[in-house]
PyMOL commands that place a pseudoatom at each C-alpha (Angstrom):
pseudoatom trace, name=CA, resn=UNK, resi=1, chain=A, elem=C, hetatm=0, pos=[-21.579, -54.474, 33.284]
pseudoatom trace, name=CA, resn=UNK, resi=2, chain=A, elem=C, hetatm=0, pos=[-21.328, -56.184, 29.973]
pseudoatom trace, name=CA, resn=UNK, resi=3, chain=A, elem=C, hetatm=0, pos=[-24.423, -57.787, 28.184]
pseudoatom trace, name=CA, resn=UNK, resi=4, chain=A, elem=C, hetatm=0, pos=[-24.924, -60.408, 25.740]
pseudoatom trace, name=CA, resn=UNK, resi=5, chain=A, elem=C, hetatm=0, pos=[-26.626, -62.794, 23.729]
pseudoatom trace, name=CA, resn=UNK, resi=6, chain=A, elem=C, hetatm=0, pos=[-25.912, -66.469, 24.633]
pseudoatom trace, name=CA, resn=UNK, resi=7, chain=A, elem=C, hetatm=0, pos=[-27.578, -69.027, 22.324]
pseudoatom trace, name=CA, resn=UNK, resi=8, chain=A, elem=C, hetatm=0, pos=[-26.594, -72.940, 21.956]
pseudoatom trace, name=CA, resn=UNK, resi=9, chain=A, elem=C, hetatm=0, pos=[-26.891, -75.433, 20.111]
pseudoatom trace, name=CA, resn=UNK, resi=10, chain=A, elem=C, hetatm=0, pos=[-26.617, -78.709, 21.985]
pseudoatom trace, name=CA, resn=UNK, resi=11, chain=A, elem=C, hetatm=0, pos=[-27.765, -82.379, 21.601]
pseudoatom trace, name=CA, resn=UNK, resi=12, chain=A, elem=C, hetatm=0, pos=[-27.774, -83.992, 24.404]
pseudoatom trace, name=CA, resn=UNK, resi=13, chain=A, elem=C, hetatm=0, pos=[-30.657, -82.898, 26.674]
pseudoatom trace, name=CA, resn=UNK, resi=14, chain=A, elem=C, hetatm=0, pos=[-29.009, -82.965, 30.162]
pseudoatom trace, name=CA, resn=UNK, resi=15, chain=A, elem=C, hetatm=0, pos=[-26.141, -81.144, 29.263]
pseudoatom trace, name=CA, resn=UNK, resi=16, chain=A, elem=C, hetatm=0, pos=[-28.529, -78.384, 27.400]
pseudoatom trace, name=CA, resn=UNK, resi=17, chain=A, elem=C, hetatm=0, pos=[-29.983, -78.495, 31.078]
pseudoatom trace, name=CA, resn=UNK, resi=18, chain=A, elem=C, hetatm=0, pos=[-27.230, -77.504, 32.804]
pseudoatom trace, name=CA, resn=UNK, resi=19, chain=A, elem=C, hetatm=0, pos=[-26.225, -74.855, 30.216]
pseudoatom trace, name=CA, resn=UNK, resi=20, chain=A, elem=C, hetatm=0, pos=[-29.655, -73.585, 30.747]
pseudoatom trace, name=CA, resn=UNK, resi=21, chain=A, elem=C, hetatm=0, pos=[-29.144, -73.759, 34.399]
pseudoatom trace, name=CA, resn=UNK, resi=22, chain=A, elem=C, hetatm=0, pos=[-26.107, -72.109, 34.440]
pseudoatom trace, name=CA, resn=UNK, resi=23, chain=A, elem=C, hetatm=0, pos=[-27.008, -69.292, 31.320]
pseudoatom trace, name=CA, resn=UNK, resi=24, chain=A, elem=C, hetatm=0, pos=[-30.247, -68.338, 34.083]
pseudoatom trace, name=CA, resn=UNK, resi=25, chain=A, elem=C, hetatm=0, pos=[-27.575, -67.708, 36.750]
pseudoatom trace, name=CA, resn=UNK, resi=26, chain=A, elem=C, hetatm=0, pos=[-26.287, -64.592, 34.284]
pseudoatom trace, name=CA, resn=UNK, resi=27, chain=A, elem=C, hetatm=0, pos=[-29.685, -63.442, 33.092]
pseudoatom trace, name=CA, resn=UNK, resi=28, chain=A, elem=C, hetatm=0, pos=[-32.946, -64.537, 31.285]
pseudoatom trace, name=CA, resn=UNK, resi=29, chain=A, elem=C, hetatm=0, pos=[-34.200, -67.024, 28.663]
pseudoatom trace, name=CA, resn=UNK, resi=30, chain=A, elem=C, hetatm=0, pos=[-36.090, -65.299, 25.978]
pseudoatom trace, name=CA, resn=UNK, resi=31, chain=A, elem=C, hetatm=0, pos=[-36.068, -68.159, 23.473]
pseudoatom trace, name=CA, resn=UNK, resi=32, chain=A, elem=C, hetatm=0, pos=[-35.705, -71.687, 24.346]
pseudoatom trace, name=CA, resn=UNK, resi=33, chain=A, elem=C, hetatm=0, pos=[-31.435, -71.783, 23.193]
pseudoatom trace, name=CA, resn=UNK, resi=34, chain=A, elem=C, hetatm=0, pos=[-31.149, -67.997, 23.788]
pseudoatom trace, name=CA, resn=UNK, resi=35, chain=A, elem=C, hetatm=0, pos=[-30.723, -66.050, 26.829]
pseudoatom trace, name=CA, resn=UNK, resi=36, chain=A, elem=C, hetatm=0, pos=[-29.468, -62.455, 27.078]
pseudoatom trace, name=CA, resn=UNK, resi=37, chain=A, elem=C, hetatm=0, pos=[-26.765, -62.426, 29.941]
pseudoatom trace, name=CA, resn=UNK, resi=38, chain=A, elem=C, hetatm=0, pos=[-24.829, -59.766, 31.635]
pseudoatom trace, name=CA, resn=UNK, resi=39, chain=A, elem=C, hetatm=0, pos=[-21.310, -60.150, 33.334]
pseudoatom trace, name=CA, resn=UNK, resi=40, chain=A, elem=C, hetatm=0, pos=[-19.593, -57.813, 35.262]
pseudoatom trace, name=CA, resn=UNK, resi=41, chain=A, elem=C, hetatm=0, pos=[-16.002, -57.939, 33.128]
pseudoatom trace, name=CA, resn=UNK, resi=42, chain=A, elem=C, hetatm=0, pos=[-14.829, -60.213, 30.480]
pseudoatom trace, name=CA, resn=UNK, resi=43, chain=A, elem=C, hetatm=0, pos=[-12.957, -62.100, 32.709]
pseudoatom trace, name=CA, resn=UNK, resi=44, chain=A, elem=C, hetatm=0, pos=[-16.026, -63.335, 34.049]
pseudoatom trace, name=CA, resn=UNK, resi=45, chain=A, elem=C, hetatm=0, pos=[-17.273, -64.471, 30.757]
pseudoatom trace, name=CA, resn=UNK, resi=46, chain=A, elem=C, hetatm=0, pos=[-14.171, -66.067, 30.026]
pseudoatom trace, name=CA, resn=UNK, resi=47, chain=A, elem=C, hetatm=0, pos=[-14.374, -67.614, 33.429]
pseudoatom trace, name=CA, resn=UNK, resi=48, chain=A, elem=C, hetatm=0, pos=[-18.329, -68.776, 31.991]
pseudoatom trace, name=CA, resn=UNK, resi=49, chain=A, elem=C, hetatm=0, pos=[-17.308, -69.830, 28.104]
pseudoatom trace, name=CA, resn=UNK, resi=50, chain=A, elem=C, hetatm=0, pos=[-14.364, -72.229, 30.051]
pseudoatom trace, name=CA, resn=UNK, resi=51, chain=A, elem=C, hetatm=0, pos=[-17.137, -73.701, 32.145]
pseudoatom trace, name=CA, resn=UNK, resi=52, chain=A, elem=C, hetatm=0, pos=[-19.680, -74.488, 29.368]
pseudoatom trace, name=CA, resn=UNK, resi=53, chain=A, elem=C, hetatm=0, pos=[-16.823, -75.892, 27.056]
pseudoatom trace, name=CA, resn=UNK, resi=54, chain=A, elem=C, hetatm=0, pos=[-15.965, -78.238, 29.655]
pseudoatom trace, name=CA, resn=UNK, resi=55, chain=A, elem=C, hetatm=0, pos=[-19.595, -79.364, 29.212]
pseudoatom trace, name=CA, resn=UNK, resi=56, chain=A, elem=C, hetatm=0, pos=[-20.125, -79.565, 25.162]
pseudoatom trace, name=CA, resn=UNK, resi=57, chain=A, elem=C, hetatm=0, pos=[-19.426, -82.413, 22.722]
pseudoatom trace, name=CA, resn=UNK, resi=58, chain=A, elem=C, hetatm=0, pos=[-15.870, -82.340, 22.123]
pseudoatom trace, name=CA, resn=UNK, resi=59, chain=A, elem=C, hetatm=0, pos=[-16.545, -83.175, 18.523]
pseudoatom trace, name=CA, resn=UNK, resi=60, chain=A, elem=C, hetatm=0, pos=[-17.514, -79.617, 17.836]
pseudoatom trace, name=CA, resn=UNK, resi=61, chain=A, elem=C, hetatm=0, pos=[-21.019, -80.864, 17.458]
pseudoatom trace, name=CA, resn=UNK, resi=62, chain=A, elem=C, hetatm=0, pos=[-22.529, -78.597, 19.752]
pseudoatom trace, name=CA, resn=UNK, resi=63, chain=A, elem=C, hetatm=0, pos=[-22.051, -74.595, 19.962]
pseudoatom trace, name=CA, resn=UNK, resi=64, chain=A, elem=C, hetatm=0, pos=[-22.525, -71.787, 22.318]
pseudoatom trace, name=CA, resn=UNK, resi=65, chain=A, elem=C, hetatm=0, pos=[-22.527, -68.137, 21.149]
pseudoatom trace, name=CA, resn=UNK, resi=66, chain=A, elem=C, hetatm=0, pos=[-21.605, -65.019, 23.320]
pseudoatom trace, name=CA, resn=UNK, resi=67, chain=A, elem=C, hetatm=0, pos=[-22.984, -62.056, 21.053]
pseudoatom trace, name=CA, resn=UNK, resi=68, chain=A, elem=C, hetatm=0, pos=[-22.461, -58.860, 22.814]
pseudoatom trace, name=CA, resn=UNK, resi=69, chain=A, elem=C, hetatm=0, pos=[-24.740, -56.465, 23.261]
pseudoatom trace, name=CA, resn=UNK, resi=70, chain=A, elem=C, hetatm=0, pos=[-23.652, -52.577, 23.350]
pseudoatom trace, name=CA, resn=UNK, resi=71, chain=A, elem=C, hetatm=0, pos=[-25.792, -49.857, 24.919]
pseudoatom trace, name=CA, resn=UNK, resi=72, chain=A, elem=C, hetatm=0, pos=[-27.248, -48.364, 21.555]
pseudoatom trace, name=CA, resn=UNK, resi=73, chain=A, elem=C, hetatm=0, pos=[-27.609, -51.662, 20.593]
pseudoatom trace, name=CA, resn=UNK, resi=74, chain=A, elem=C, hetatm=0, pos=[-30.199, -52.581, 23.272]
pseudoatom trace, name=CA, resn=UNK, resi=75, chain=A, elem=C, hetatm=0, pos=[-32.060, -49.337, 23.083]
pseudoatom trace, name=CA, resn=UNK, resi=76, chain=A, elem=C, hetatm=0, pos=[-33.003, -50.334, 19.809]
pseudoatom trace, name=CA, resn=UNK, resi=77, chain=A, elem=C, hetatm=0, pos=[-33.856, -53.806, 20.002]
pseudoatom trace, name=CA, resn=UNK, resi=78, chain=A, elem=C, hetatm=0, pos=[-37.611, -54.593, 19.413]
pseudoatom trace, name=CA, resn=UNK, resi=79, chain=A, elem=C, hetatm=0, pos=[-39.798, -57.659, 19.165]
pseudoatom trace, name=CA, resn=UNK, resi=80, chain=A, elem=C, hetatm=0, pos=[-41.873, -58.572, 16.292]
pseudoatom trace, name=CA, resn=UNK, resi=81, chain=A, elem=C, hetatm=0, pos=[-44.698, -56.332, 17.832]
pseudoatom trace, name=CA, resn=UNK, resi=82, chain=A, elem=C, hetatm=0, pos=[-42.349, -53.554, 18.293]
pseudoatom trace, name=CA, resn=UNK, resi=83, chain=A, elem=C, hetatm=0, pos=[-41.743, -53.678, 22.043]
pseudoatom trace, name=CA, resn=UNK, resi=84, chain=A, elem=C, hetatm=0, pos=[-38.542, -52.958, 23.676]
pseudoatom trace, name=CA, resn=UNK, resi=85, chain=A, elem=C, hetatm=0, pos=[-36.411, -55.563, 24.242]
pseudoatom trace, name=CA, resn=UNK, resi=86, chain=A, elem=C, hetatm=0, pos=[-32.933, -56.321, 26.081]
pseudoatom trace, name=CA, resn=UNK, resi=87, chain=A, elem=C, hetatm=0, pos=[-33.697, -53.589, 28.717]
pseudoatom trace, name=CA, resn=UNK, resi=88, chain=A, elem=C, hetatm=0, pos=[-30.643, -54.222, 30.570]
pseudoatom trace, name=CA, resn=UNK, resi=89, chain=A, elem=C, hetatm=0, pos=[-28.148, -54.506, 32.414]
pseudoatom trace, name=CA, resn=UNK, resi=90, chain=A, elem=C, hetatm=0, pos=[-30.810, -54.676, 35.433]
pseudoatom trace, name=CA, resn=UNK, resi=91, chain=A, elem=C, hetatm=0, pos=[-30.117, -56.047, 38.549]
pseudoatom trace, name=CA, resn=UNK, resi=92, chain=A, elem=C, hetatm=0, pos=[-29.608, -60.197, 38.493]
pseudoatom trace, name=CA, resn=UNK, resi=93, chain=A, elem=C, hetatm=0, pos=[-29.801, -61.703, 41.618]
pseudoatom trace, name=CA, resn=UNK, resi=94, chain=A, elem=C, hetatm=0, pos=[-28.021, -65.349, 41.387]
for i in range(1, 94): cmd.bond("trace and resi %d" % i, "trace and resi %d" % (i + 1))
show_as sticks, trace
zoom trace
């Protein structure tokens, strides 16, 4: 399982919808633009950055951002209050 950070940028309000939509389907929202997302290979989140290109502004107005996420990575991320963040890959049910 491979995690990331997926944040957008993105104008138009129905397609941020269905980026949204389609982001929750791979994980959860924990910012309005940013989710943190897990796939099983990076095939599959080739197979996902096709889709959501399909959707975009073809002027390159809007973005979407795949950051990943390694292991040691997550078991250090905190929030502002120092809580643990990004405690997965756990199980996502879509």
């Amino acid at each position: 399982m491979l995690a990331y950070v997926a944040c957008f940028d993105i104008s138009d309000d129905a397609i941020r919808r269905n980026v949204s939509r389609r982001l929750e389907h791979f994980g959860c929202r924990v910012q309005r633009s940013v989710f943190e997302i897990s796939v099983e290979s990076a095939d599959e989140l080739e197979k996902l950055r096709l889709e959501l290109l399909e959707w975009i502004d073809a002027e390159e107005v809007d973005d979407v951002r795949f950051y990943p996420l390694c292991r040691e990575c997550r078991q250090k991320a905190r929030d502002v209050r120092g809580r643990r963040v990004a405690e997965f890959p756990a199980a996502v049910i879509a």
